[in-house]
C-alpha positions in Angstrom: 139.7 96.2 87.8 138.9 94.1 90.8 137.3 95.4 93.8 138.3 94.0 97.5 135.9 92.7 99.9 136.0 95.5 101.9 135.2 97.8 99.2 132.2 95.6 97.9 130.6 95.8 101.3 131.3 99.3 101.8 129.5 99.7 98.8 127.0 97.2 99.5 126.1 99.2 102.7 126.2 102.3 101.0 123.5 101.3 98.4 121.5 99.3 101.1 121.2 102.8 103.2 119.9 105.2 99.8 117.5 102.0 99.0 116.1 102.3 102.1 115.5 106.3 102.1 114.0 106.1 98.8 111.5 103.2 99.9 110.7 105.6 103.4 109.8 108.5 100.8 107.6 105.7 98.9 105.7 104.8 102.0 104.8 108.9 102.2 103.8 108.8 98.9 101.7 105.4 98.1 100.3 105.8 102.3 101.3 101.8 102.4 104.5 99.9 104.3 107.7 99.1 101.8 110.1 96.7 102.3 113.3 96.9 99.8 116.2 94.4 100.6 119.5 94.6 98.7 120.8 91.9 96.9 124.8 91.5 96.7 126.2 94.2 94.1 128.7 93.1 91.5 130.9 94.4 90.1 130.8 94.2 86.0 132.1 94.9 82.7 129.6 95.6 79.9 129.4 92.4 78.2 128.9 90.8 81.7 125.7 93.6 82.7 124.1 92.2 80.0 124.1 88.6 80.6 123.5 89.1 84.0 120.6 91.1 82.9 119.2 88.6 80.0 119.4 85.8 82.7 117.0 87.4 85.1 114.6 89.1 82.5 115.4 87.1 79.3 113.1 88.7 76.3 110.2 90.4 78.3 109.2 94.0 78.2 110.8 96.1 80.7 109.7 100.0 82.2 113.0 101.7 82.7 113.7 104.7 83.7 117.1 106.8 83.9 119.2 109.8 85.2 122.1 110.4 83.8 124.4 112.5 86.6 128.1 114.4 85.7 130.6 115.9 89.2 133.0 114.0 90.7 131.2 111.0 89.4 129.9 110.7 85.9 127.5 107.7 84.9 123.5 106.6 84.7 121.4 105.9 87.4 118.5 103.1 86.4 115.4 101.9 87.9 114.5 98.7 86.1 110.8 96.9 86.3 109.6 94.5 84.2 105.8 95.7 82.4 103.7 93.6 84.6 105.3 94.6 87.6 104.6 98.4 86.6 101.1 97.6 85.9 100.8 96.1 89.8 102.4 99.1 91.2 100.1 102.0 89.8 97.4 99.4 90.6 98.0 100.2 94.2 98.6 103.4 93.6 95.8 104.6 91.7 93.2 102.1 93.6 92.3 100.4 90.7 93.2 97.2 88.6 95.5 97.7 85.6 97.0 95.6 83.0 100.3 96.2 81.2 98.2 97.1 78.1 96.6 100.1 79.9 99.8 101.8 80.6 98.9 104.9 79.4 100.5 108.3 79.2 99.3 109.4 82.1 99.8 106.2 84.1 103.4 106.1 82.5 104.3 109.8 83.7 103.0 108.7 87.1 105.6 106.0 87.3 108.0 108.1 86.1 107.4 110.4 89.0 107.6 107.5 91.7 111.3 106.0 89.7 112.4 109.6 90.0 112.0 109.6 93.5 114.1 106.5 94.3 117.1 107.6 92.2 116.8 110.9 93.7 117.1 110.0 97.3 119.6 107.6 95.7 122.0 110.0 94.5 121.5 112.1 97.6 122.9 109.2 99.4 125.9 109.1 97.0 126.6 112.9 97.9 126.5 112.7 101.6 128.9 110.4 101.3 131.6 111.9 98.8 130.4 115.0 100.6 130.8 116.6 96.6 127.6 117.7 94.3 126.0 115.6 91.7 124.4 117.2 88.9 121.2 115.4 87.5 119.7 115.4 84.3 116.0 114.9 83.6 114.6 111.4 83.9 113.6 109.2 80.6 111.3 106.8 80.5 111.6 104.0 78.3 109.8 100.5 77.3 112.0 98.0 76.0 113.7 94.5 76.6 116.5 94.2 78.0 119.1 94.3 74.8 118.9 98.2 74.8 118.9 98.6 78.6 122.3 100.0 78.4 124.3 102.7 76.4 127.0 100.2 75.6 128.5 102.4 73.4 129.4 104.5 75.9 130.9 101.7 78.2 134.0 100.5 76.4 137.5 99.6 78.0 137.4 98.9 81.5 134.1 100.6 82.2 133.0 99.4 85.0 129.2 98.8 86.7 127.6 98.3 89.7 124.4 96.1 89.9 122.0 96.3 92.8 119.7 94.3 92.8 116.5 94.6 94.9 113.5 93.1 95.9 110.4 95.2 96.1 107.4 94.5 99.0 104.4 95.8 99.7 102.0 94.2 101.8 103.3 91.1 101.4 103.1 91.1 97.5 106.6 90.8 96.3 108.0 92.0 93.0 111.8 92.5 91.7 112.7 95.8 90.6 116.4 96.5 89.5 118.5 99.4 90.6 121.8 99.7 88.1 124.4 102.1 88.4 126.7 103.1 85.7 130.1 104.6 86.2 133.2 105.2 84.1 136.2 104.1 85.2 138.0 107.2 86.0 134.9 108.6 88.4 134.6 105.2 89.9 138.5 105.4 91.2 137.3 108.9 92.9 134.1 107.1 94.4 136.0 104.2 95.6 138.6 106.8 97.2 135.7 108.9 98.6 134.1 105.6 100.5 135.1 104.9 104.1 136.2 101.3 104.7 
C-alpha cells in the first residue's frame, strides 16, 4: 500500500497539530517552555519499522511506553526515549540530578504519567478529526532495546505503520523522543478515508 503526497502531508499535519497539544499540556505540568517539531512520517511495513528503528537507536536501552486503542481504528500508540534521555527529563522534573541507574519505581511511574499525557492528547487529536471515539487501554511501561519495541507478531501482511518522529526541547537542551503509531491495514483505509486532503 502506497500512500500519495497529499495523504502523507495531511497526515504529517495531523500529527504535527496533536504533538503540539501534548507539548502545551507538558509546559502546564513541568512549569518550563517545550518545543516539539515533527520530523517527516513514513510510511512502513514491519520489517522496515525495525530497521528504521535499529538505525537511530542501534542496541541501547530504551523507556517505552504504550496504549493500545480499538474503534474505528485499531492499533498501538508509543512514546519512545532512550534511558538517558528519561533520566534528564525527571531531572527537570523532580529538581534534582538523576542517572539512568536511579530510575526507580517511583521515578518510572512518574514518567509513565508524563508519556500518558502525550499519547492522550495524541489520540484526542485523532478523534476530532475522524469525529468517531477511540477506546484506550491502560498504559505499559517497558525497558528494553529496540528488538522488542514492537508486537510484530501482530503486524503481518500488509500491516502498515506510521513513524513520527520528534525532537524534544526544553530550554535549549535537546533530546529525541519517538512517537510510533501502529495501525492495521483495514482501520488505516478508514483513517485515510476520514482525513481531509
Amino acid at each position: 500500500m502506497n500512500l500519495t503526497t497529499a495523504q502523507l502531508e495531511a497526515l504529517q499535519e495531523l500529527i504535527h497539530a496533536a504533538i503540539d497539544r501534548a507539548a502545551r499540556a507538558l509546559e502546564h505540568l513541568i512549569n518550563l517552555d517545550v518545543y516539539v517539531e515533527t520530523s517527516t512520517i513514513q510510511a512502513l511495513m514491519p520489517l522496515d519499522i525495525s530497521h528504521e528503528l535499529g538505525l537511530q537507536f542501534g542496541r541501547v536501552q530504551l523507556s517505552i511506553v504504550s496504549v493500545n486503542f480499538s474503534g474505528p481504528l485499531n492499533g498501538t500508540a508509543y512514546f519512545i526515549l532512550p534511558l538517558e534521555a528519561t533520566a534528564y527529563l525527571l531531572s527537570i522534573i523532580n529538581r534534582e540530578q538523576i542517572c539512568a541507574e536511579g530510575l526507580n519505581l517511583w521515578r518510572i511511574s512518574t514518567f509513565l504519567e508524563i508519556a500518558s499525557i502525550l499519547i492522550n492528547h495524541i489520540l484526542e487529536t485523532v478523534i476530532d478529526q475522524i469525529h468517531q471515539p477511540l477506546q484506550a487501554e491502560m498504559p505499559i511501561y517497558r525497558q528494553t532495546s529496540v528488538e522488542s519495541v514492537l508486537p510484530l507478531t501482530d503486524l503481518v501482511g500488509n500491516s502498515m505503520a506510521l513513524l513520527a518522529q520528534t525532537q524534544l526541547e526544553v530550554k535549549s537542551l535537546p533530546f529525541v523522543g519517538n512517537l510510533l503509531l501502529v495501525f492495521r491495514v483495514g482501520t488505516f483505509n478508514t483513517f485515510l478515508s476520514k482525513t481531509p486532503i
